[in-house]
Structure formats: C-alpha cells, structure tokens
C-alpha positions in Angstrom: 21.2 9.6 -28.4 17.6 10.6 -28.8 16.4 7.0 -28.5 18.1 7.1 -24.7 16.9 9.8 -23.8 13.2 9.3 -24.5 13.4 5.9 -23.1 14.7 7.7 -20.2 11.6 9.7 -19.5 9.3 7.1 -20.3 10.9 5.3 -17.4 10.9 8.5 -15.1 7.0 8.8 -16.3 6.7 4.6 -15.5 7.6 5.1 -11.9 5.9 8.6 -11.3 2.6 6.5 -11.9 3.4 3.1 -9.4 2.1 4.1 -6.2 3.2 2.6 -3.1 0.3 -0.1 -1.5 -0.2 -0.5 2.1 -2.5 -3.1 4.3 -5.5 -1.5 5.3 -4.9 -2.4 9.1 -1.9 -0.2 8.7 -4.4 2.9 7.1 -6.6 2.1 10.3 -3.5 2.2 12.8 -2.5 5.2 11.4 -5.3 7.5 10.9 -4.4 10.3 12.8 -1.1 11.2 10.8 -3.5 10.4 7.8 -5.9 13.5 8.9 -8.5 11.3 9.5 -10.3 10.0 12.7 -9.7 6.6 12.8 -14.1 5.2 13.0 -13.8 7.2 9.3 -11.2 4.9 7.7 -12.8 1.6 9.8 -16.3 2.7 7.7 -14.5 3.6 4.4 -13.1 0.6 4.3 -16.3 -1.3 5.7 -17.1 -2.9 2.5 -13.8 -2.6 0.4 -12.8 -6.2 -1.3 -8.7 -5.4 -1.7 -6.0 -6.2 1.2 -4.1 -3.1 -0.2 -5.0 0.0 -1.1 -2.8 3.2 -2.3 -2.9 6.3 0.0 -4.7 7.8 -3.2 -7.6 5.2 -3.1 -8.0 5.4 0.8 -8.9 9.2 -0.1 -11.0 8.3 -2.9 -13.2 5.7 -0.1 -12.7 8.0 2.8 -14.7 11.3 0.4 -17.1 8.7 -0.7 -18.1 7.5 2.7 -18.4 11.4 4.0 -20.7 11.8 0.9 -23.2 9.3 2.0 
C-alpha cells in the first residue's frame, strides 16, 4: 500500500516538472497575451539555437535581452 502510494507522487512530481514546448513563431505571434511587445520576443530570440522553447525559457531570454 505504501509502495503505491509513493509511486503515485513521484508520478504527480514527474509531470509537475514536463513543461509544455511551443514553436517560437507561435511566442512571436502571440506576444501581446504573453505581456510582451512583440520587437522584444523577435530580439530575445535573435540568436536562440532551439525550435521550441517553454514559456519558462521565453522569460528567462526575454529578462536577459532587457538586461543588455
């Protein structure tokens, strides 16, 4: 009984951490429901090497690119 249950939350934790990717033309397309304008995301995203990117990463470029 305890063997389910902890394989239960280590499932529940397993799928907490898989974030959803999405194409960076669809980040650029949508960049006003973001919060962002859309030039930002363009230059964010100037130089990034992946086709998809998490929502989490697209922050993580878009506060690096303000930085600069």
């Amino acid at each position: 009984m305890a063997k389910k249950n902890v394989e239960k939350k280590e499932n529940e934790a397993v799928q907490e951490r898989v974030e959803e990717l999405y194409d960076k033309q669809d980040f650029i397309d949508n960049a006003k429901e973001l919060g962002y304008e859309r030039y930002i995301v363009v230059g964010a995203l100037f130089d990034c090497d992946k086709d998809r990117l998490s929502k989490k990463e697209l922050d993580n470029l878009v506060n690096k690119f303000l930085r600069k």
